[in-house]
C-alpha positions as CSV (number, residue, x, y, z in Angstrom):
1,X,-72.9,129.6,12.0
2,X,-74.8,126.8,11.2
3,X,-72.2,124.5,11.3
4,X,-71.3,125.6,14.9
5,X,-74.7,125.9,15.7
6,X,-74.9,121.5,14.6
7,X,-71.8,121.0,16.3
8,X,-73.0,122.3,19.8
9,X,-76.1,120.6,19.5
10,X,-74.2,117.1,18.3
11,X,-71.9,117.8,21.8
12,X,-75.0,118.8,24.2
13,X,-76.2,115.5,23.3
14,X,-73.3,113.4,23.1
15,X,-71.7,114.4,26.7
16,X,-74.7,113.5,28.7
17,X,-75.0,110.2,27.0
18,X,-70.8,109.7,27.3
19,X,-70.9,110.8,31.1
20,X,-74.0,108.6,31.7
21,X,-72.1,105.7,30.3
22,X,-68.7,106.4,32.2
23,X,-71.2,106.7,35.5
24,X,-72.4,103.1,34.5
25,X,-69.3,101.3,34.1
26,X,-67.4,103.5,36.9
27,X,-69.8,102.4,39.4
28,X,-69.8,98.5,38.3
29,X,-66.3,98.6,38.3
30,X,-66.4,100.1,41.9
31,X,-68.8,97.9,43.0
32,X,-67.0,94.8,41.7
33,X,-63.9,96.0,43.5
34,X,-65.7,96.5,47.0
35,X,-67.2,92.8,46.8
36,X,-63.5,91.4,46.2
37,X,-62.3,93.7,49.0
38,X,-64.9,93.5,51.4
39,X,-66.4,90.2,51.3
40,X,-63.8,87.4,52.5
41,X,-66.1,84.2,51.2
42,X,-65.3,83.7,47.1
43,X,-68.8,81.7,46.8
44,X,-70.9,84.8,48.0
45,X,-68.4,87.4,46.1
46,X,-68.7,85.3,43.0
47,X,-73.1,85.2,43.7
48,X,-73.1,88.7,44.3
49,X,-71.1,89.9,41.7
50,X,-72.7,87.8,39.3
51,X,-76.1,89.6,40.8
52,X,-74.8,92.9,39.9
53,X,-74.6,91.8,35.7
54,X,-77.9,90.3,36.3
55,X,-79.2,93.6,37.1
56,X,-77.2,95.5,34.8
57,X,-78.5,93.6,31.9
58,X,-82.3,93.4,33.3
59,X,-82.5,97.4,34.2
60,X,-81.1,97.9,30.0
61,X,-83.3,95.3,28.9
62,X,-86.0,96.9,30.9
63,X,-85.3,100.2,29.9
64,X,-85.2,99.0,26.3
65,X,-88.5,97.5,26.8
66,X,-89.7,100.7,28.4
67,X,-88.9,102.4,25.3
68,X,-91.2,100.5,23.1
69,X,-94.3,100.8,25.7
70,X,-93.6,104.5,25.6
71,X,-94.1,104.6,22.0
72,X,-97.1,102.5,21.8
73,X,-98.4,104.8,24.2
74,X,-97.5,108.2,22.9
75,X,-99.3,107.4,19.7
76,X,-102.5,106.5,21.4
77,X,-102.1,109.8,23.3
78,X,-100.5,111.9,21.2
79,X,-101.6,110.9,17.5
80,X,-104.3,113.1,16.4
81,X,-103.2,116.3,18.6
82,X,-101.8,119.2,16.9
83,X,-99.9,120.7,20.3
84,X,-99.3,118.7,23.0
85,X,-96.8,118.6,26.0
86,X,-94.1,118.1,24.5
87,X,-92.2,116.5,28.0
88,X,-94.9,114.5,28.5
89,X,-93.9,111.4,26.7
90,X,-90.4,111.5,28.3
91,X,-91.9,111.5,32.2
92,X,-94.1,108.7,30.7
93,X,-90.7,106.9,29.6
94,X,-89.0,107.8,33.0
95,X,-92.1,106.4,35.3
96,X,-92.8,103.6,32.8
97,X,-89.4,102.4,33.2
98,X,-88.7,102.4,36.9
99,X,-92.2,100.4,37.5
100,X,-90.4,97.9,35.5
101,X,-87.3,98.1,36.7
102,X,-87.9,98.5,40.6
103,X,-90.8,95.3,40.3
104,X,-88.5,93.2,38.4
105,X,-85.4,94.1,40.2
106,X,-87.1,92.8,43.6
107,X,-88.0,89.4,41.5
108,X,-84.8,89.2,40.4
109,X,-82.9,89.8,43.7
110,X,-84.9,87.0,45.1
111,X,-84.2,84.5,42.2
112,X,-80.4,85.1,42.6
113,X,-79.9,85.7,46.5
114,X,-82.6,84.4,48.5
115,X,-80.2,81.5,49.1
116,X,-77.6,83.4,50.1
117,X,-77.0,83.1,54.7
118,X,-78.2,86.3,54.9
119,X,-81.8,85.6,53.3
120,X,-82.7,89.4,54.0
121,X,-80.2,90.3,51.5
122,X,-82.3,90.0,48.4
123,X,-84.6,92.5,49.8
124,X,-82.3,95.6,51.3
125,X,-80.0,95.5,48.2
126,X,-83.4,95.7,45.9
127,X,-84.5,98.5,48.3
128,X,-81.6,100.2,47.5
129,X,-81.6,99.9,43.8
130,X,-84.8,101.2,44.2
131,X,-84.3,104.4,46.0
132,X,-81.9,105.2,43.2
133,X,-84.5,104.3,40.6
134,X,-86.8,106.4,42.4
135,X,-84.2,109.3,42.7
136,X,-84.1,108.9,38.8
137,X,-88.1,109.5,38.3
138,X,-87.7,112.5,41.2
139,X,-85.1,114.8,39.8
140,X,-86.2,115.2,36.3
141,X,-89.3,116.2,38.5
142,X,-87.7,118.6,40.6
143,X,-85.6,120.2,37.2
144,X,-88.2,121.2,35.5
145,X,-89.5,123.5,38.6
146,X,-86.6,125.5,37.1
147,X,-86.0,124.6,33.4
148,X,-90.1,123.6,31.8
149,X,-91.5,125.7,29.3
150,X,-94.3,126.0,31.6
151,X,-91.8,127.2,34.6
152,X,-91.9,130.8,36.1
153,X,-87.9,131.0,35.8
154,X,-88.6,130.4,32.3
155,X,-91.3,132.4,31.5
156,X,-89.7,135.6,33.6
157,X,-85.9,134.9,31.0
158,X,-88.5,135.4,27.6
159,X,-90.3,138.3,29.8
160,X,-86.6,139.7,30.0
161,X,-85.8,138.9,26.3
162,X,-88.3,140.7,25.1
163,X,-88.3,144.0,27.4
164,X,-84.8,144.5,28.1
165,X,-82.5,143.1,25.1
166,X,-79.3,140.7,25.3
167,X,-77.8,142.1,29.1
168,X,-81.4,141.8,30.6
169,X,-82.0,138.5,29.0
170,X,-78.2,137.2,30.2
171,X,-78.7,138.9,33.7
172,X,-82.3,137.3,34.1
173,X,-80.8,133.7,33.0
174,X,-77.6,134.2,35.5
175,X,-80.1,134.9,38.3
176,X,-82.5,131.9,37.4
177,X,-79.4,129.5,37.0
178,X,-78.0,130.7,40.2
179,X,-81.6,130.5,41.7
180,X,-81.8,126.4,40.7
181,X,-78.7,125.6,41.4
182,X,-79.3,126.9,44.9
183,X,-82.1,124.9,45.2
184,X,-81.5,122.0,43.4
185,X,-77.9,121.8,45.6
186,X,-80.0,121.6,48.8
């Protein structure tokens, strides 16, 4: 039992991290492919794709970065307190992160395409690197409506667990799942 307890745990985290990764290099690889397909000048593929790496590597530096900040500032927060919110310090990561990422990702836009003809470019692509950023701080947001310890949904699954026994507590977490994924979907 323990064993299989372990191993569902090890895969839980593992799959996230391996589908995050495949969404990474999946969308670079797409990206790359657009450029070579939709732009006919090789000077501004070869700027633009070389922009793409340059923000690859500064959002993982930055995020890398954002880890240590986190830290330092967890322990300030957090070091003498016995009970504390315990998904605090990740929102902290997540908001820290994207302030870095979103201001340095306009800097760097500008530093690698402000020559380009279009000198608007720099800009709209940072803008759009920055609504996914933002959508990145936003749903972990919207989630926990559903799945915090704090949450009603929550909350009314232990209520269930603890009046009704397993088929109450399975119905109740059906119901709440169905009830986010509505939601959330919209």
């Amino acid at each position: 039992v323990i064993a299989d307890c372990t191993g569902d745990n090890a895969g839980d985290s593992v799959g996230p991290t391996a589908d995050g990764f495949e969404t990474y290099g999946v969308t670079g690889v797409a990206l790359i492919t657009f450029i070579t397909l939709a732009v006919p000048n090789p000077q501004i593929q070869a700027n633009l794709i070389v922009w793409i790496f340059g923000m690859r590597f500064l959002m993982d530096f930055l995020s890398g970065c954002s880890f240590f900040v986190n830290q330092g500032l967890s322990k300030v927060l957090y070091k003498n307190k016995k009970e504390f919110d315990f998904e605090a310090p990740l929102m902290h990561l997540i908001i820290i992160a994207a302030v870095f990422c979103i201001s340095a990702g306009f800097f760097m836009s500008y530093l690698l395409l402000s020559d380009m003809p279009d000198t608007t470019l720099w800009w709209k692509l940072a803008v759009i690197i920055s609504c996914g950023t933002l959508a990145a701080v936003l749903i972990p947001e919207f989630t926990k409506i559903f799945t915090s310890s704090k949450s009603k949904h929550v909350k009314e699954i232990v209520a269930a667990s603890r009046e009704g026994g397993a088929s109450l507590n399975i119905l109740s977490g059906i119901v709440a799942g169905y009830f986010s994924a509505f939601w959330t979907g919209l």
